[in-house]
N, C-alpha and C positions, 0 to 999 in steps of 0.2 A: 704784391698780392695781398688784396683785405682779408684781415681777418673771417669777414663777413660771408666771402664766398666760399670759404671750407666747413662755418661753422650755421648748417642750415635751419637750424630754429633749437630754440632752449625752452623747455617743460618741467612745470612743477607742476607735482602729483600730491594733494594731503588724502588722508584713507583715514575716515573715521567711522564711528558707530553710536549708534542709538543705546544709552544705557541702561535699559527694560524690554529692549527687541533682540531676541535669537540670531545669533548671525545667521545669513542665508533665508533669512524666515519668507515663507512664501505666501503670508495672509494678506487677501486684497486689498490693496489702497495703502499700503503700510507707510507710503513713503508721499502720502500725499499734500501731509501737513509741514516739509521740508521742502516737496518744491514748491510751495508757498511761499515760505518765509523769504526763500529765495530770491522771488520776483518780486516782493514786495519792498524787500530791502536794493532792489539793483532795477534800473529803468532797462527797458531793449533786452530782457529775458524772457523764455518763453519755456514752454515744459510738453510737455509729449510721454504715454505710456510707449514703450519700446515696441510691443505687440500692435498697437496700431501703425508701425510706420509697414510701406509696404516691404519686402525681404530685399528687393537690388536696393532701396535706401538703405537699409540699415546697414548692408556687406559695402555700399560706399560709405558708408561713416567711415567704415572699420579700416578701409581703404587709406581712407584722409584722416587716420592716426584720431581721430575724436572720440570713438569709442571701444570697448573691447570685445572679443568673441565671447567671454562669458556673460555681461549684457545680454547681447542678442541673444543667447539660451537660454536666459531666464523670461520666462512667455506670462508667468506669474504675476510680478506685481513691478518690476523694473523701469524704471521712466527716465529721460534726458531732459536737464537742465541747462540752457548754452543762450548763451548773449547773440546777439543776431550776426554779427563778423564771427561766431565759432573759436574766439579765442581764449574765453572761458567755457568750460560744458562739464559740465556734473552730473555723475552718473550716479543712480539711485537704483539701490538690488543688485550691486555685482557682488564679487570676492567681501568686500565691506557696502556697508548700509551706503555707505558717502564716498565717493570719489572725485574729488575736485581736481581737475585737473587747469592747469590754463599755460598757455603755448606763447610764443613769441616768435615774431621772425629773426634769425641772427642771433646773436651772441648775448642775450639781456635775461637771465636768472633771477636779475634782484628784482626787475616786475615783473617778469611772471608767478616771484612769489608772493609779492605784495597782493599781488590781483585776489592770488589763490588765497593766501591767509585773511584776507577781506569777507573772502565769502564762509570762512571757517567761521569768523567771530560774529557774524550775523547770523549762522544756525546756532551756534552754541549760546547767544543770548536768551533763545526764544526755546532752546531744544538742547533736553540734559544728555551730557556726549560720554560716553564707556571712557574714563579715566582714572588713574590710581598713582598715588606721588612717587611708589616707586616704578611701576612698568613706565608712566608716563598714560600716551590713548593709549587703548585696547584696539588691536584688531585680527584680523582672520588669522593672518599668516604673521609668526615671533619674529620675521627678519624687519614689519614692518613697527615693533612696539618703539615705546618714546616719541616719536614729534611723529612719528607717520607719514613720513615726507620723503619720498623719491625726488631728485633733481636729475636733467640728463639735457644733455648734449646731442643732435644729430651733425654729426661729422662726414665731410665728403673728403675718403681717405685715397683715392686710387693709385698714387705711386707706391706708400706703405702694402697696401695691399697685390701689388705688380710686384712688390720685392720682398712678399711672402713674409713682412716684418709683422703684421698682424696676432698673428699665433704668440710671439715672444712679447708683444705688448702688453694683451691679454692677462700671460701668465703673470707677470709683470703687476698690473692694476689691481689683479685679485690677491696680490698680498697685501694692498694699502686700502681695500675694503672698497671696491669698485668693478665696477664689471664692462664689460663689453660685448654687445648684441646686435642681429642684426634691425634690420628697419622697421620689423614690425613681432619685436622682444624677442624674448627668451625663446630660442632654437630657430628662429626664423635665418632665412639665408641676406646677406649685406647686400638686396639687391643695388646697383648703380653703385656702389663702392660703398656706400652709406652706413652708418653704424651708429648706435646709441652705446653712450658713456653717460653711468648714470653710477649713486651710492648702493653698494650691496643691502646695506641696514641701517637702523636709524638709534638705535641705543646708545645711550651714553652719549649723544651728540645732536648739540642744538642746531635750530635751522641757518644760523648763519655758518655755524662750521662745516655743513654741509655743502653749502651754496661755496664755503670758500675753496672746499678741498676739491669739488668739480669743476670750478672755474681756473683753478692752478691745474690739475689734471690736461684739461683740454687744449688751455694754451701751449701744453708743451706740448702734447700728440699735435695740433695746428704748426708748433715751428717743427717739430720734425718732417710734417706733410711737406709744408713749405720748401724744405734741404731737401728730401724725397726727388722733387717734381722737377726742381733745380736739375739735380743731378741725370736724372732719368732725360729730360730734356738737352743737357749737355754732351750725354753719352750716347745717344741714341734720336739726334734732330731729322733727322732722315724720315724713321720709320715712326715718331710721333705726331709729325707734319702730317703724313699719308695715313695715319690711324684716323687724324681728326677732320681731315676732306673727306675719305671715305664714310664716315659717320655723316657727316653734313650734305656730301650726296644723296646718301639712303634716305634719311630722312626725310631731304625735299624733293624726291622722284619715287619714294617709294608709292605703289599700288597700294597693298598691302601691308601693313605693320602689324604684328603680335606686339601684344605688351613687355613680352618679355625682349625683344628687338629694339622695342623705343627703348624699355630704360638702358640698355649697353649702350646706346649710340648717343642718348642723352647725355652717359656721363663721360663718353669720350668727348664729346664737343663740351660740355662743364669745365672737361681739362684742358682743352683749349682755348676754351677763354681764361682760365686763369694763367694756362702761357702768352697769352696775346696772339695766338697763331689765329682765333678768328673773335669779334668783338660781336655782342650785344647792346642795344642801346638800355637795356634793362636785365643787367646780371640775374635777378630774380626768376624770370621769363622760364628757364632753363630748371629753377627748383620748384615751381607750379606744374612744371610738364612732368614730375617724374609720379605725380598724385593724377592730376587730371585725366590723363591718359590710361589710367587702369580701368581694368571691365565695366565692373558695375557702376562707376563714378560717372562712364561714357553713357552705360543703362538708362540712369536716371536723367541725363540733358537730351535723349535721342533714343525713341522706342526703337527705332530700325538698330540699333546695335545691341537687341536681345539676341541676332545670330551672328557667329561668329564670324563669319565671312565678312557682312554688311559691317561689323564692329571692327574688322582690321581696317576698311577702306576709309570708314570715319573715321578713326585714328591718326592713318596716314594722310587723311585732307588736313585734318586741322593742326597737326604737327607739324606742315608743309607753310602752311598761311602763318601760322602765331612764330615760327622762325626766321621767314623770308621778311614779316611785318619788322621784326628786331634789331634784325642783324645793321649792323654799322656800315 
């Protein structure tokens, strides 16, 4: 079993701020001379006020992990910065002035911080950043002072979490200054088994000590996932066989799919192919479906799934093709 297929993308988050601008400050344009310097330092970037995109775009960003709910409520002065593939995107006017974020697929930390800390040193050239030798950056919230830097892991955990180990993990991480969340942060539910592992704070600790203590973290929740699935597999081949046909039926017969139906059935057939009980010609295929498939992402590729009815049946067609096109 890859690494690769438990450990379904790695995000660095830097949070900085304007060092003569109010946090939260809501005067228009405030942020307009940062997404500049932005595109003009990075080719294939483009910029957008958040207020102009239409509402189902913006709730599918939010969907596709690119940007945050307090973004979209800010109607004030808030704009997205994102390279045209979406794996750098920069949010201007959230919690902080600056939020750089950039994503990776799989298990790779050390670029997505490169990317990220790339686009730090290009505002901060051109644009004086809230900093102080001892806090380190300045920003909104103390947990994020000193380098300002979240790292996190999205993990596809479903035996830990079948065998209720989650909860003692948890408790576990949060005394070595680490947290665990569901897919879409803090108090959100681990739809599809999924979970972010990411640093609680950022003080007293440089970005590579960061990047190291969540990449040693993950591996080891990954081998336990690993002994997990084993075991559960071993002890129970019967009823994991027929967990993951029934999933793989539904999916390619169903009428009708709710979102919340695709992602359980998505990540019982996930756990199937990482037992071998059923193969994909592209592992991937299976960690696109569990984003593509929600509401408003469906919204914006198909007016006819503005109602709900029409949006289960689009679902369940294209869930049907992009599996049946895969499978081995």
């Amino acid at each position: 079993m890859e690494l690769n297929n438990l450990v379904v993308s790695s995000r660095v988050r830097l949070a900085r701020n304007l060092e003569s601008v109010p946090f939260k400050t809501k005067v228009a344009g405030a942020f307009e001379g940062l997404a500049n310097t932005i595109k003009s330092n990075n080719t294939n970037f483009v910029s957008t006020y958040v207020s102009q995109l239409a509402p189902e775009m913006s709730r599918a960003l939010f969907e596709q992990h690119l940007i945050s709910l307090e973004l979209i409520e800010n109607k004030k002065n808030s704009m997205i910065v994102s390279r045209n593939d979406n794996k750098i995107v920069v949010m201007l006017g959230e919690e902080d002035h600056i939020r750089i974020q950039s994503i990776q697929t799989g298990f790779d930390l050390d670029t997505a911080y490169t990317l990220a800390n790339k686009i730090s040193k290009d505002i901060e050239s051109q644009h004086k950043i809230a900093h102080r030798k001892d806090f380190g950056y300045l920003t909104s919230c103390p947990t994020n002072l000193g380098s300002g830097m979240r790292a996190s892991v999205m993990l596809f955990l479903p035996a830990l979490t079948l065998d209720e180990q989650i909860g003692f993990i948890a408790d576990q991480l949060s005394d070595e200054h680490l947290t665990v969340r569901g897919v879409y942060g803090e108090g959100s539910d681990a739809c599809g088994y999924m979970y972010q592992i990411s640093n609680q704070a950022c003080v007293g600790m440089q970005p590579k000590q960061i990047l190291e203590m969540v990449k040693s973290i993950a591996t080891q929740i990954v081998e336990l996932e690993v002994k997990a699935q084993t075991e559960l597999y071993k002890s129970r081949p019967v009823e994991v066989i027929d967990s993951v046909m029934r999933a793989w039926g539904i999916l390619t017969n169903a009428y009708l799919l709710t979102s919340a139906e695709a992602v359980q059935y998505i990540a019982m057939l996930k756990l199937g192919s990482n037992l071998g009980i059923v193969k994909f010609k592209n592992q991937r295929i299976l960690d696109d479906l569990f984003f593509v498939i929600q509401p408003q992402t469906l919204v914006t590729t198909d007016n006819r799934a503005s109602a709900v009815t029409e949006r289960d049946k689009i679902r369940a067609k294209r869930v049907c093709e992009l599996l049946k096109s895969s499978r081995v």
